[in-house]
C-alpha positions in Angstrom: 108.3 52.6 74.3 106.2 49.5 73.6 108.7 46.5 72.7 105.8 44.3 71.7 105.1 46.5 68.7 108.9 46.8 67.6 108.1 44.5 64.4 104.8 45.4 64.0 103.2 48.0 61.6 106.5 47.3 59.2 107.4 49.6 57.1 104.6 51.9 58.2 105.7 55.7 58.2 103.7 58.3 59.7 103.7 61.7 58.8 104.6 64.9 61.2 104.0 68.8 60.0 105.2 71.7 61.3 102.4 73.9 60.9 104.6 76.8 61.5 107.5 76.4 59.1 105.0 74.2 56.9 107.2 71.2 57.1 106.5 67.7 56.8 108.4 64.8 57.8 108.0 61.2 58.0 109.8 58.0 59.9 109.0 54.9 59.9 107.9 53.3 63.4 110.0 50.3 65.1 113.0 48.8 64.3 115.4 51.0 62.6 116.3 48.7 59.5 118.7 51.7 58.1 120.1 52.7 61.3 121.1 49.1 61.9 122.2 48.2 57.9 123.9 52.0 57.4 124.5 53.6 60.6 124.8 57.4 60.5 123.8 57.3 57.2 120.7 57.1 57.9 120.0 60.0 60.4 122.4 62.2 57.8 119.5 61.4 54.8 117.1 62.6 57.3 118.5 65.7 58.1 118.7 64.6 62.0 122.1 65.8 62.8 121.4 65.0 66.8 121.0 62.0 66.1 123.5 61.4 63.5 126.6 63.3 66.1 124.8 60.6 68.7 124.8 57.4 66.4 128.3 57.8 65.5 129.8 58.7 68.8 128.2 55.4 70.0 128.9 53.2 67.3 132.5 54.4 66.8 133.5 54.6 70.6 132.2 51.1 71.1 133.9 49.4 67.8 137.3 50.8 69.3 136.9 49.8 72.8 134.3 46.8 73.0 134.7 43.5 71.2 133.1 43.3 67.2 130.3 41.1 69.2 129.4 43.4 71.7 129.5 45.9 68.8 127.0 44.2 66.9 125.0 44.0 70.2 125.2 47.5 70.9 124.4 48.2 67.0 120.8 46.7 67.2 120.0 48.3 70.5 120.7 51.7 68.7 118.8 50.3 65.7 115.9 49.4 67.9 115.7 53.0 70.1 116.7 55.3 66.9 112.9 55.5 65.5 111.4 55.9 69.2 114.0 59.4 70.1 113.4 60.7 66.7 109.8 60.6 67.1 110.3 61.8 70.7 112.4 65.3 69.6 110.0 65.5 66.3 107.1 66.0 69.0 108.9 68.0 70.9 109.7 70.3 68.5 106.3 71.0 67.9 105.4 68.4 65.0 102.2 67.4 65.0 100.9 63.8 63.7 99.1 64.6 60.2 96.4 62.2 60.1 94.2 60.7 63.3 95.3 57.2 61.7 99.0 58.1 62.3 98.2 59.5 66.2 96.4 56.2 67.2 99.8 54.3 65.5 101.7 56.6 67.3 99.8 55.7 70.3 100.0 51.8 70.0 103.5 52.2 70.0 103.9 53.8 72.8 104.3 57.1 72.3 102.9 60.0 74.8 100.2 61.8 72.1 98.0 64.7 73.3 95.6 64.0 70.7 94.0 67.4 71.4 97.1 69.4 70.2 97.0 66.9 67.1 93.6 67.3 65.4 
Protein backbone atom coordinates (compact mmCIF):
# COMPACT_ATOMS: atom_id res chain seq x y z
CA UNK A 1 0.00 0.00 0.00
CA UNK A 2 1.23 3.40 -1.08
CA UNK A 3 0.17 6.03 1.75
CA UNK A 4 1.34 8.94 -0.43
CA UNK A 5 -1.33 8.29 -2.94
CA UNK A 6 -4.23 7.83 -0.26
CA UNK A 7 -5.84 11.28 -1.42
CA UNK A 8 -4.85 11.22 -4.74
CA UNK A 9 -6.74 10.06 -7.85
CA UNK A 10 -10.15 11.04 -5.76
CA UNK A 11 -13.00 9.73 -6.62
CA UNK A 12 -11.29 7.63 -9.37
CA UNK A 13 -12.85 4.02 -9.72
CA UNK A 14 -11.36 1.45 -11.70
CA UNK A 15 -13.10 -1.24 -13.22
CA UNK A 16 -12.45 -5.19 -12.50
CA UNK A 17 -14.14 -8.14 -14.82
CA UNK A 18 -14.51 -11.48 -14.22
CA UNK A 19 -14.03 -12.81 -17.59
CA UNK A 20 -15.45 -16.03 -16.39
CA UNK A 21 -18.74 -15.26 -14.80
CA UNK A 22 -18.74 -11.99 -17.01
CA UNK A 23 -18.79 -9.76 -14.04
CA UNK A 24 -17.78 -6.30 -13.60
CA UNK A 25 -17.09 -4.40 -10.57
CA UNK A 26 -15.76 -1.23 -9.66
CA UNK A 27 -14.13 0.57 -6.26
CA UNK A 28 -12.85 3.57 -5.94
CA UNK A 29 -8.99 3.82 -4.94
CA UNK A 30 -7.84 5.43 -1.46
CA UNK A 31 -9.61 6.57 1.30
CA UNK A 32 -12.75 4.92 1.95
CA UNK A 33 -15.13 8.03 2.24
CA UNK A 34 -18.27 5.52 2.69
CA UNK A 35 -16.59 3.09 4.90
CA UNK A 36 -15.62 5.89 7.18
CA UNK A 37 -19.21 8.15 6.82
CA UNK A 38 -21.48 4.66 6.79
CA UNK A 39 -19.60 1.85 8.09
CA UNK A 40 -20.91 -1.64 6.97
CA UNK A 41 -23.04 -0.07 4.88
CA UNK A 42 -20.85 0.42 2.53
CA UNK A 43 -19.30 -3.11 1.92
CA UNK A 44 -23.27 -4.45 2.25
CA UNK A 45 -24.06 -2.09 -1.12
CA UNK A 46 -21.17 -3.77 -2.61
CA UNK A 47 -22.03 -7.10 -2.19
CA UNK A 48 -18.59 -7.68 -0.08
CA UNK A 49 -19.92 -9.64 2.72
CA UNK A 50 -16.05 -10.43 3.98
CA UNK A 51 -15.59 -7.32 4.43
CA UNK A 52 -18.80 -6.20 5.76
CA UNK A 53 -18.69 -9.45 8.73
CA UNK A 54 -14.92 -7.73 9.14
CA UNK A 55 -15.95 -3.99 9.38
CA UNK A 56 -18.53 -4.53 11.82
CA UNK A 57 -16.83 -6.97 14.04
CA UNK A 58 -14.14 -4.19 14.32
CA UNK A 59 -16.11 -1.22 14.63
CA UNK A 60 -18.65 -2.76 17.08
CA UNK A 61 -15.97 -4.57 19.35
CA UNK A 62 -14.01 -1.41 19.58
CA UNK A 63 -17.11 1.11 20.36
CA UNK A 64 -17.91 -1.30 23.41
CA UNK A 65 -14.54 -1.75 24.68
CA UNK A 66 -12.25 1.33 23.57
CA UNK A 67 -13.03 4.95 24.33
CA UNK A 68 -15.49 6.97 21.42
CA UNK A 69 -11.91 8.62 20.63
CA UNK A 70 -10.03 5.78 20.07
CA UNK A 71 -13.14 4.59 18.17
CA UNK A 72 -13.00 7.29 15.85
CA UNK A 73 -9.22 6.56 15.49
CA UNK A 74 -9.78 3.09 14.79
CA UNK A 75 -12.75 4.08 12.34
CA UNK A 76 -10.39 5.99 9.82
CA UNK A 77 -7.73 3.37 9.94
CA UNK A 78 -10.50 0.93 8.61
CA UNK A 79 -11.65 3.74 6.27
CA UNK A 80 -8.18 4.15 4.94
CA UNK A 81 -7.22 0.04 4.53
CA UNK A 82 -10.99 -0.94 3.28
CA UNK A 83 -10.39 0.11 -0.57
CA UNK A 84 -6.69 -1.45 -0.49
CA UNK A 85 -8.16 -5.40 0.89
CA UNK A 86 -11.02 -5.09 -1.45
CA UNK A 87 -8.90 -4.66 -4.25
CA UNK A 88 -6.51 -7.15 -2.88
CA UNK A 89 -9.37 -10.25 -2.70
CA UNK A 90 -11.02 -8.70 -6.10
CA UNK A 91 -7.48 -9.79 -7.61
CA UNK A 92 -7.29 -12.65 -6.07
CA UNK A 93 -10.37 -13.86 -7.08
CA UNK A 94 -9.35 -13.70 -10.42
CA UNK A 95 -10.60 -10.05 -11.46
CA UNK A 96 -8.79 -8.64 -13.90
CA UNK A 97 -8.21 -4.58 -14.33
CA UNK A 98 -10.47 -3.65 -17.57
CA UNK A 99 -8.50 -1.01 -19.09
CA UNK A 100 -4.42 -0.51 -19.18
CA UNK A 101 -5.27 3.07 -17.71
CA UNK A 102 -6.93 1.41 -14.60
CA UNK A 103 -3.67 -1.31 -14.27
CA UNK A 104 -0.99 1.62 -14.19
CA UNK A 105 -3.57 3.38 -11.32
CA UNK A 106 -3.65 0.31 -9.75
CA UNK A 107 0.04 0.21 -9.94
CA UNK A 108 0.71 3.80 -8.62
CA UNK A 109 -1.12 2.87 -5.77
CA UNK A 110 0.55 0.27 -4.85
CA UNK A 111 -0.97 -2.60 -5.73
CA UNK A 112 0.98 -5.97 -6.97
CA UNK A 113 -0.41 -6.05 -10.96
CA UNK A 114 0.84 -8.79 -13.33
CA UNK A 115 0.14 -6.72 -16.18
CA UNK A 116 0.57 -9.79 -18.35
CA UNK A 117 -2.51 -11.58 -16.90
CA UNK A 118 -4.33 -8.16 -17.32
CA UNK A 119 -4.13 -7.19 -21.08
Amino acid sequence: MNFTTLFEDAGHKVKFIDKKKGKIKSSPLGISWTTFFFGVFAPLFRGDWLGAFGVFCVLSVTSYVISPIATLVIQIAVAVFYNYIYISRLLAKGYELYDANDIELVKKHGYNVDSDANE
